[in-house]
N, C-alpha and C positions, 0 to 999 in steps of 0.2 A: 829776339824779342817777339811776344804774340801781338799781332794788331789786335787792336781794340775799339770792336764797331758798335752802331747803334744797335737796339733790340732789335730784333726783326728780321736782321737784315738778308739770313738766308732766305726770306718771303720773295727778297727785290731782286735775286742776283737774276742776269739777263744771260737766256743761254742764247749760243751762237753755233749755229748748223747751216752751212749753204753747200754745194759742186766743191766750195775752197776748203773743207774741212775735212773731207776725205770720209765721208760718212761718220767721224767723229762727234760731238757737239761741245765746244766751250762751254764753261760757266765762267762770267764776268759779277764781280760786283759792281753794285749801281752807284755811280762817281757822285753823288749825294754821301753813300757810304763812306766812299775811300776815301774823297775830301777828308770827313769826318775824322775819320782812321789816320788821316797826316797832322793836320791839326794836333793829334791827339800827341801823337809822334814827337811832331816840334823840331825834327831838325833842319836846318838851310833849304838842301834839296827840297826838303816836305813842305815848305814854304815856297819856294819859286813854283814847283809844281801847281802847288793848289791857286797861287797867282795867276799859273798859264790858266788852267783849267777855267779860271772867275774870267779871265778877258774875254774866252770862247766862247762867253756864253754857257757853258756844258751845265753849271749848277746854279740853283735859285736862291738865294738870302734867306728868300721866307721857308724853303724847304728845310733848307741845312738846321735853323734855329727852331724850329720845329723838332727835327731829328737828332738835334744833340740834346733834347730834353731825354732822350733815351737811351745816353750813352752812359756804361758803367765806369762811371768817375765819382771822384767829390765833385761835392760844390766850388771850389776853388779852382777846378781843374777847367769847368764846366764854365767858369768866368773867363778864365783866360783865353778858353776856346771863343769863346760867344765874343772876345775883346780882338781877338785876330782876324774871326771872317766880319767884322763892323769895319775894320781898317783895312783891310783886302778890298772891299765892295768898293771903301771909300776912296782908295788908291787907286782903284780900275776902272776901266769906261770896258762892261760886260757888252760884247754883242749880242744884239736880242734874239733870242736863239729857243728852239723848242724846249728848254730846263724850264724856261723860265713862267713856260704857259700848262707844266706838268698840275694839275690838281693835286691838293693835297688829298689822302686816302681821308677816313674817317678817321679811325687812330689818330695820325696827325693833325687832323683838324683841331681833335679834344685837346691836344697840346698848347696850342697857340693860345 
């Protein structure tokens, strides 16, 4: 199966180069993304994941429902997403964590 991300998202992916890379450099997608991309998913694991991920702290409410305005889905698809991370958040006590004070870009401002 192809994941299926928000627009943009090769803008957000974070690359990764330090002494531990071996002069390589990672590219990581931005876990706003991936969240998204599990959601979209829907299976058990993709669910417990994105659960860990909300307790961590690591992703924002306001972010993700911003960024699944730009996800290629139906509307229906876009519901059920938008119905999972409202009962994720609400099932979670999120550690306040740097996701959560990330600004939205412009783009996603015009969303909200």
């Amino acid at each position: 199966m192809t994941a299926i991300l928000p627009a943009a998202w090769e803008q957000r992916v974070i690359r990764l180069s330090n002494p531990n890379t071996g002069g390589a450099t990672g590219l990581c997608i931005d876990a706003h993304d991936l969240v998204l991309s599990k959601y979209a998913a829907g299976s058990e694991w993709d669910q417990e994941f994105n659960r860990a991920v909300i307790r961590h702290g690591l992703v924002s409410r306001r972010r993700l429902s911003a960024l699944l305005r730009t996800m290629p889905v139906d509307v229906e698809m876009k519901g059920i997403i938008a119905t999972r991370i409202k009962a994720d958040f609400a099932a979670t006590t999120p550690r306040r964590s740097a996701a959560a004070r990330i600004p939205l870009n412009d783009s996603e401002r015009q969303l909200e």
